[in-house]
VOFILO-275218 format. One record per residue (C-alpha): residue in three letters; z negated, y negated, x. Coordinates in steps of 0.05 Angstrom, whole numbers, padded with zeros to 5 digits, always signed. Layout:
N
ALAZYX/...
END
This chain:
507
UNK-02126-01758+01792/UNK-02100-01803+01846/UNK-02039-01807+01815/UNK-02075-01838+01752/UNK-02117-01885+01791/UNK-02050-01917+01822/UNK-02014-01919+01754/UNK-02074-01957+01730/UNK-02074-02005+01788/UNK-02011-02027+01776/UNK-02027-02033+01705/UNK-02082-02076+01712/UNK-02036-02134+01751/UNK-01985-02119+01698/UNK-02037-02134+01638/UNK-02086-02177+01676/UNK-02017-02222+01698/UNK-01990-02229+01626/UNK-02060-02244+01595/UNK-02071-02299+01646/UNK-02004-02331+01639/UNK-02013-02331+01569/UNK-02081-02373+01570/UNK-02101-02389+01635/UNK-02167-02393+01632/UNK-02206-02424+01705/UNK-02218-02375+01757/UNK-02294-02359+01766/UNK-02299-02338+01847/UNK-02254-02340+01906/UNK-02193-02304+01933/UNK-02238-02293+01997/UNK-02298-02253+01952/UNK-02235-02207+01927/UNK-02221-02191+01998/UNK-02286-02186+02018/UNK-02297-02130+01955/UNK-02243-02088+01988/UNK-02265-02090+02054/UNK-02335-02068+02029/UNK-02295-02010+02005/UNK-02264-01985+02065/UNK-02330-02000+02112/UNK-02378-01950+02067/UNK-02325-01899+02064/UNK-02320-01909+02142/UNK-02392-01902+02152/UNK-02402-01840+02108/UNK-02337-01805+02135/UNK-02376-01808+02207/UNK-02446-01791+02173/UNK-02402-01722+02138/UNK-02354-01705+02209/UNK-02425-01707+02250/UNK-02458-01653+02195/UNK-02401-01605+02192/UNK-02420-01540+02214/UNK-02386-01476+02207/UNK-02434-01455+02147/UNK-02425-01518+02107/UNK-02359-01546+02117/UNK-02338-01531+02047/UNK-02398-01556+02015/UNK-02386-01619+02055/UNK-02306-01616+02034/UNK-02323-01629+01969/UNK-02376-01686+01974/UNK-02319-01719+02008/UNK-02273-01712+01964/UNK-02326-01721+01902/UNK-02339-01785+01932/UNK-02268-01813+01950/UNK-02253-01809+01876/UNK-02311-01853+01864/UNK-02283-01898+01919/UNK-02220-01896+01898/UNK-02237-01918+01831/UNK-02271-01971+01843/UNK-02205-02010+01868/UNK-02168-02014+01803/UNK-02243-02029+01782/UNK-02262-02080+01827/UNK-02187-02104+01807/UNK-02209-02109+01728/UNK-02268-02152+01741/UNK-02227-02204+01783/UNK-02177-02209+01726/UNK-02240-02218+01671/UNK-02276-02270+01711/UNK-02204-02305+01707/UNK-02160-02274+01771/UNK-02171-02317+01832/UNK-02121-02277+01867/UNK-02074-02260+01810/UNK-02068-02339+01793/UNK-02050-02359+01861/UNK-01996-02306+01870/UNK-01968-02321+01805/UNK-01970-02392+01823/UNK-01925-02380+01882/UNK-01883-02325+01865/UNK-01891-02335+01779/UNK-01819-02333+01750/UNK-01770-02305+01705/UNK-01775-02246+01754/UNK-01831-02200+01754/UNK-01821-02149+01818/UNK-01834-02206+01872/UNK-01903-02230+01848/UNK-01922-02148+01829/UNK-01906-02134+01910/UNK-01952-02192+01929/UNK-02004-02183+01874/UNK-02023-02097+01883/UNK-02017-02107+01970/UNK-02088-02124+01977/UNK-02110-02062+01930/UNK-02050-02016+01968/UNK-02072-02027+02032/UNK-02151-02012+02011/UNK-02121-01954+01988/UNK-02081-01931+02055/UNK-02142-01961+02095/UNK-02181-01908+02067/UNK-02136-01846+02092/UNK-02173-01882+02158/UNK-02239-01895+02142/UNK-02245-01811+02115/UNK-02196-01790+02185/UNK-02262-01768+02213/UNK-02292-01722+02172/UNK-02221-01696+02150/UNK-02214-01679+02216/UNK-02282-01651+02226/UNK-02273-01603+02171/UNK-02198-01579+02184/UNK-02229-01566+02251/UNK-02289-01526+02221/UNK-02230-01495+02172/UNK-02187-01465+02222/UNK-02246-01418+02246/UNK-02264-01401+02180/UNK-02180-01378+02170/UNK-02186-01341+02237/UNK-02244-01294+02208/UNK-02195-01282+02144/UNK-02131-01265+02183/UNK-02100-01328+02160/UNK-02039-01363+02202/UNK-02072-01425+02244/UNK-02045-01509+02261/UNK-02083-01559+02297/UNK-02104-01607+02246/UNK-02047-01670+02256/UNK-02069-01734+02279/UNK-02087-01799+02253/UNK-02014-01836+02252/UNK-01980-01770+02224/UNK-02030-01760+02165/UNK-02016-01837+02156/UNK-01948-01819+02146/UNK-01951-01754+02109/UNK-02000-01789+02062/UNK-01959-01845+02056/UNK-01889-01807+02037/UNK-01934-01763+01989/UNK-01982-01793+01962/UNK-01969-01869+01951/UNK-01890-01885+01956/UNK-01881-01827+01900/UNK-01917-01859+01845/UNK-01909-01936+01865/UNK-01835-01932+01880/UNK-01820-01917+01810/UNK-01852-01961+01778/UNK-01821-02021+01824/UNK-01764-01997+01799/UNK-01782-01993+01732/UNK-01800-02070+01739/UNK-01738-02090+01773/UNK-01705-02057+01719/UNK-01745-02099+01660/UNK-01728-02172+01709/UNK-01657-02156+01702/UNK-01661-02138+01615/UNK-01698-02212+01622/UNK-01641-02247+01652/UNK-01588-02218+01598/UNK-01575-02259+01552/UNK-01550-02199+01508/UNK-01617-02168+01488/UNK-01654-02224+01462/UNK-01716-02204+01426/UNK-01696-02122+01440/UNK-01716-02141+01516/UNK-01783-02094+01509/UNK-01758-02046+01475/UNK-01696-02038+01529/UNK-01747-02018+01575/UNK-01744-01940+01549/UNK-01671-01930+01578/UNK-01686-01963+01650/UNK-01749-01917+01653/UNK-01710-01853+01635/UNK-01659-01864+01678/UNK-01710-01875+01738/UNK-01740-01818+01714/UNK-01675-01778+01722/UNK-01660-01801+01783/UNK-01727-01785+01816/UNK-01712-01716+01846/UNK-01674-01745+01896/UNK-01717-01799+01914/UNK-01785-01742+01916/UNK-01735-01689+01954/UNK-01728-01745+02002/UNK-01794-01763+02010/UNK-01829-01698+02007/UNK-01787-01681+02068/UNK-01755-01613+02035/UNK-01703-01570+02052/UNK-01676-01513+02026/UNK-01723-01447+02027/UNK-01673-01403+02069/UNK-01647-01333+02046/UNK-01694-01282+02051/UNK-01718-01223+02012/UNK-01771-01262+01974/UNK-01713-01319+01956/UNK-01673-01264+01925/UNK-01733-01240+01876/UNK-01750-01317+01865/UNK-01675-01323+01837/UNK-01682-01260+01805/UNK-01734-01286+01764/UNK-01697-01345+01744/UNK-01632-01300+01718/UNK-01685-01263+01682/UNK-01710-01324+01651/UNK-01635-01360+01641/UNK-01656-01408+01678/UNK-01617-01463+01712/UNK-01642-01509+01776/UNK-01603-01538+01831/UNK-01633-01511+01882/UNK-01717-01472+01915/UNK-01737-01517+01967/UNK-01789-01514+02026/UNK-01835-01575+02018/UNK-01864-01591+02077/UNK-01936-01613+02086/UNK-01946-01601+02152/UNK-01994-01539+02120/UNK-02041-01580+02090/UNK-02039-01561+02027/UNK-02017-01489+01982/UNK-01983-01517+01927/UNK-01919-01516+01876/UNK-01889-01563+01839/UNK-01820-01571+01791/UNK-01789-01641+01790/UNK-01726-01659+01742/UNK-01710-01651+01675/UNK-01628-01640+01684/UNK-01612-01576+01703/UNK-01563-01597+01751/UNK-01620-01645+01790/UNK-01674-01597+01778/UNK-01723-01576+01841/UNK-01768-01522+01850/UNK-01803-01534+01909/UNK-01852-01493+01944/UNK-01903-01515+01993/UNK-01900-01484+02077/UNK-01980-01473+02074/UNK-01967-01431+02008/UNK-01913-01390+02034/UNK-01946-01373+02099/UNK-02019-01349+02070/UNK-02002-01320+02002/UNK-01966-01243+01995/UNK-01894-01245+01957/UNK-01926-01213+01890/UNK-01975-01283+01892/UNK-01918-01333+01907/UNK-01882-01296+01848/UNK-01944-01309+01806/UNK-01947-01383+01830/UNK-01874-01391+01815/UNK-01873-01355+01750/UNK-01923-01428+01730/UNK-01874-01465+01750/UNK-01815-01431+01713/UNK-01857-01439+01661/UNK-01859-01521+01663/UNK-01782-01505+01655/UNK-01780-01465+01600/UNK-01826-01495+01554/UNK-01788-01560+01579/UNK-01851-01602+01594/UNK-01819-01656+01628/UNK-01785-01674+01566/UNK-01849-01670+01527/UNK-01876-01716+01584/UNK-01818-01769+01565/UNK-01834-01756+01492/UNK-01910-01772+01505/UNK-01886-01838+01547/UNK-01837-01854+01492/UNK-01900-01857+01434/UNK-01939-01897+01472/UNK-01877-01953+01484/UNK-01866-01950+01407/UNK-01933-01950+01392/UNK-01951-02011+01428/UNK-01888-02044+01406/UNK-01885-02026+01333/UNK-01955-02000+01309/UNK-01994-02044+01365/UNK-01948-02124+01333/UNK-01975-02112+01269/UNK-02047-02102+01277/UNK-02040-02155+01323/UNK-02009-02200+01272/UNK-02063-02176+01226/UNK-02117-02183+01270/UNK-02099-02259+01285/UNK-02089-02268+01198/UNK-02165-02245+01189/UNK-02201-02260+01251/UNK-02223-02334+01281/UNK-02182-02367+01311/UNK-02223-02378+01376/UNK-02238-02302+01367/UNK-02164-02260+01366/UNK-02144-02311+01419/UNK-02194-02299+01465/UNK-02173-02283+01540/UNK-02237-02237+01554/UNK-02219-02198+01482/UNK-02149-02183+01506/UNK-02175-02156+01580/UNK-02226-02109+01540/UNK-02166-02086+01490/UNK-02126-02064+01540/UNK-02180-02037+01588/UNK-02189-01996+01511/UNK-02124-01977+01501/UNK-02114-01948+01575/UNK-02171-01911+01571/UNK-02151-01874+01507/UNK-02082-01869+01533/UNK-02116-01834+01603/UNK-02148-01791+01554/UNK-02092-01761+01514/UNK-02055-01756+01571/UNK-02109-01711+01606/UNK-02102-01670+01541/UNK-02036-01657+01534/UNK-02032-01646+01612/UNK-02088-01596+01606/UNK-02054-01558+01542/UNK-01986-01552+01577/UNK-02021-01519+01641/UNK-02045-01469+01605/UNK-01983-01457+01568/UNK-01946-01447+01640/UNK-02014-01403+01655/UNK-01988-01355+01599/UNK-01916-01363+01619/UNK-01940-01339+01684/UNK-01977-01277+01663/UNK-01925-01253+01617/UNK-01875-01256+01666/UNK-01916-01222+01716/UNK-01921-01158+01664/UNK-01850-01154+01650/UNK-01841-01151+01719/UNK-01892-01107+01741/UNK-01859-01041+01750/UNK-01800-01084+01785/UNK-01773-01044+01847/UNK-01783-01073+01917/UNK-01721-01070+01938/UNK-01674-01084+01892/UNK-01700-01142+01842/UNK-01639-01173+01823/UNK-01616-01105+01790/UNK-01675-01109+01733/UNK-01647-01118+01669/UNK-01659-01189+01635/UNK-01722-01196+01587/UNK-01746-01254+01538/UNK-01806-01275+01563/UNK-01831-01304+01505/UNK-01834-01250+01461/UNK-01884-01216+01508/UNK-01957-01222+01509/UNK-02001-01237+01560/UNK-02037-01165+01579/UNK-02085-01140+01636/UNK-02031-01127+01690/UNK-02001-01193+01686/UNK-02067-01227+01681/UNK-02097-01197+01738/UNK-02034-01205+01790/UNK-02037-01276+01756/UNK-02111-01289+01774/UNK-02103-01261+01835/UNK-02061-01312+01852/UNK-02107-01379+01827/UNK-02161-01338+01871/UNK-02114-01346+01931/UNK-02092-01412+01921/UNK-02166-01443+01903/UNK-02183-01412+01973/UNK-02133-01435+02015/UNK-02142-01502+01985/UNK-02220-01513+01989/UNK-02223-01515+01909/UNK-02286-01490+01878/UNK-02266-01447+01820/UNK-02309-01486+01772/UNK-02289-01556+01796/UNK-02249-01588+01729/UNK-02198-01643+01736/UNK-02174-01690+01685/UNK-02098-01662+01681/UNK-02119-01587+01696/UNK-02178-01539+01666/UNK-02221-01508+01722/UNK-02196-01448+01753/UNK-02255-01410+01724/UNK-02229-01439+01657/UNK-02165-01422+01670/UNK-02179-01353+01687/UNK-02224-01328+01637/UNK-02187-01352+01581/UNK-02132-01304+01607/UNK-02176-01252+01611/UNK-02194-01249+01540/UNK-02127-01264+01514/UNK-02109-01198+01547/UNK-02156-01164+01513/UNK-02123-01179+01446/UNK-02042-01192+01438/UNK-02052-01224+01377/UNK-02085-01285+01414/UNK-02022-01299+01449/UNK-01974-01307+01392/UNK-02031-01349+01355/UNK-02029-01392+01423/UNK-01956-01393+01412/UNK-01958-01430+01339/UNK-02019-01481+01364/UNK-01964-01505+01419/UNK-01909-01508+01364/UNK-01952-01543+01321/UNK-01967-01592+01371/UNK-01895-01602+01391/UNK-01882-01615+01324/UNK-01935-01673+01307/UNK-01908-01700+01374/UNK-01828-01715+01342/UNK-01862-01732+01280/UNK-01904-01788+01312/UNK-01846-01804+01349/UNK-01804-01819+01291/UNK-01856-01855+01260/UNK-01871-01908+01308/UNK-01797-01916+01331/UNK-01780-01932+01255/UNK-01846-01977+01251/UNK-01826-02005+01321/UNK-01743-02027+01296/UNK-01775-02052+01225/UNK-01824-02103+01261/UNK-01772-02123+01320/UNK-01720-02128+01278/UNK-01735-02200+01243/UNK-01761-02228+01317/UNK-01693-02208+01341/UNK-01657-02239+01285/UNK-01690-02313+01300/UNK-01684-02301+01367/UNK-01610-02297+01361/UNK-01606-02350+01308/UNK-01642-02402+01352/UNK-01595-02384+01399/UNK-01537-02402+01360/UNK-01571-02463+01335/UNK-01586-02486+01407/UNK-01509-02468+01439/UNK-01458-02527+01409/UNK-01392-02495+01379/UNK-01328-02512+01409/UNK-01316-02547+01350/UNK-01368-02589+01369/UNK-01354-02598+01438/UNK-01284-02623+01412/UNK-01316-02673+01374/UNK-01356-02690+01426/UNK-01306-02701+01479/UNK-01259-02742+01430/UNK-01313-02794+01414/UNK-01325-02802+01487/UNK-01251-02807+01506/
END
């Protein structure tokens, strides 16, 4: 979820920026009341992080672990909120930075304009230090009595850093990227009128080129050889599957987790977190890494890109004409309103947070049932010698009782490591309860799998065809603005004809 809450501050200054440039209407407030909203922020999380650290006991740590977390989402949302209303009442702060830094370019004014919300956001990894640490201290007795492996919680400046290199410079380094890509299309002079629609290639190839950039600052190295290494890659010939390498991602053990990043082969990652290797038995990292094959194999990165793709097209094609039908039918005073066009998009990121959650929450499950199938083909596999076992498709398995216990046994292991409460539901993933008993009765009848199967086909399928659709809508409604744009052009440049004319009546 924090991941979303970033993408949608960085939104808002890209929507609230262009709506004010295009009618700048007169700031109600000062730049000094924006401030002062953030710093109201950080001094009630820093107040209740000290109320939380001074409760924590032994017997109630977890129950106080996830009040704080319940309530740093609500913090944390309130800065792309807080954001929002400074852009409706007519953006104090976004009109003075895009008075200073407003140009041609867009990456120098975003910098300037999403600091004040970025730092809220790192100042709050300080205001909640306290009762983290309280409750990592609590948490190491509690792993003691379990037989788990023990660290001294890390102090303040290295979870600033850790937090920083995972958490923030992850998502917002992209998407500067992404921008600096779009300033440069804006100075061409070679894609007039195609300038949004060149935006899709400069965020694919940033999205290619990420591995690197996460490898780098997820600190990971490769996972070293080892008996478990040598079933991991067993599991992958088993599979056909190609990656370029099973990396140790460092988190100082703060967190059990897994993760695939890369959608070439050749600059694919599988990366597996220190905290999960040390606490978890080989059959459960198996299990965890089975989810992640499956991400692979069902290639959900691409369908990712493919999601990303409908919504450029969409607001390109689809989203110009009702535009230019809205402003046919409605007043005039009405479709141009500055207040309208803040609520529109506040709409359409909602709905667009909303799909996504869906489609996020569809394709976890999928890698779910990846992960139990491949945990009963590979149930009777022999300790010692995996990479002898034969190779076996997957997909034409089923998802039965074996697999979906090792497989539960595993989201058991990880939801306790990690202080998750089994029925705690996220946008992008289902509950682990959810998650869980769904498997369960899908083992109890095969058929459920391969009708599972078709509903993911199916939506695969509406996917490319709404695809298509709005990238034909989307070159049929640019295609005449690009023609005048060009033919404007040529009317405004002087042949050299001309110019010869020219310079022989002034001779």
């Amino acid at each position: 979820m924090s991941r979303v809450i970033l993408l949608l501050i960085m939104a808002v200054w890209l929507v609230g920026a262009e709506e004010l440039q295009r009618n700048r209407p007169a700031p109600h407030g000062s730049i000094a009341i924006h401030f002062a909203g953030y710093l109201v922020i950080v001094a009630a999380v820093a107040v209740w992080s000290r109320f939380l650290a001074r409760r924590a006991t032994a017997g109630n740590f977890r129950r106080l672990f996830r009040r704080l977390n319940q309530g740093l989402l609500i913090f944390r949302w309130m800065i792309p909120v807080w954001m929002a209303l400074d852009v409706i009442r007519g953006g104090a702060w976004t009109q003075f930075v895009l008075a200073r830094f407003g140009s041609r370019l867009e990456l120098p004014a975003m910098i300037v304009g999403i600091a004040p919300a970025m730092l809220t956001w790192m100042a709050l990894w300080w205001a909640e230090f306290p009762a983290e640490r309280a409750m990592r201290e609590q948490n190491v007795l509690d792993e003691l009595m379990h037989g788990m492996p023990v660290h001294e919680p890390p102090g303040l400046a290295r979870m600033l850093v850790t937090s920083l290199r995972q958490q923030l410079l992850p998502i917002v380094i992209p998407v500067l990227l992404i921008t600096l890509f779009r300033d440069l299309i804006n100075l061409s002079r070679f894609t007039a009128g195609w300038n949004d629609l060149m935006m899709i290639p400069g965020a694919v190839v940033v999205y290619l080129l990420s591995p690197f950039l996460l490898i780098w600052l997820f600190n990971a190295r490769p996972l070293q050889a080892s008996p478990l290494r040598q079933r991991l890659e067993a599991i992958c010939r088993r599979c056909g599957l190609r990656y370029r390498n099973i990396m140790l991602w460092q988190t100082d053990f703060s967190m059990a987790n897994a993760a695939v990043i890369g959608l070439l082969p050749g600059w694919r990652y599988v990366l597996l977190s220190d905290r999960l290797l040390e606490t978890m038995t080989d059959r459960e990292i198996e299990a965890v890494f089975a989810h992640e094959l499956g991400h692979i194999v069902h290639n959900h990165m691409m369908w990712f890109v493919v999601f990303f793709a409908i919504l450029v097209f969409a607001s390109l094609g689809p989203g110009q004409l009702l535009e230019r039908w809205l402003d046919h039918r409605l007043p005039q005073w009405f479709a141009t309103s500055y207040a309208l066009g803040v609520i529109w998009m506040g709409i359409v990121t909602g709905a667009t947070i909303i799909l996504l959650g869906y489609l996020s929450r569809r394709l976890e499950r999928q890698a779910d049932v990846f992960a139990a199938r491949m945990m009963e083909v590979n149930w009777g596999w022999p300790t010692a010698q995996p990479t002898e076992a034969p190779r076996v498709g997957v997909e034409q398995s089923y998802v039965g009782q074996k697999g979906s216990a090792l497989f539960a046994a595993a989201l058991n292991r990880v939801a306790f490591v990690n202080n998750i409460p089994l029925r705690a539901r996220g946008l992008f993933h289902p509950s682990i309860a959810r998650r869980l008993l769904y498997l369960e009765e899908m083992s109890q009848d095969p058929v459920k799998t391969s009708r599972f199967d078709e509903v993911m086909r199916r939506l695969y399928v509406f996917m490319i065809v709404v695809l298509l659709s709005c990238a034909l809508v989307t070159v049929r409604a640019m295609w005449p603005v690009a023609e005048k744009s060009k033919d404007v052009k040529a009317y405004l440049a002087p042949s050299s004809e001309t110019e010869v004319r020219i310079g022989r009546d002034v001779d």
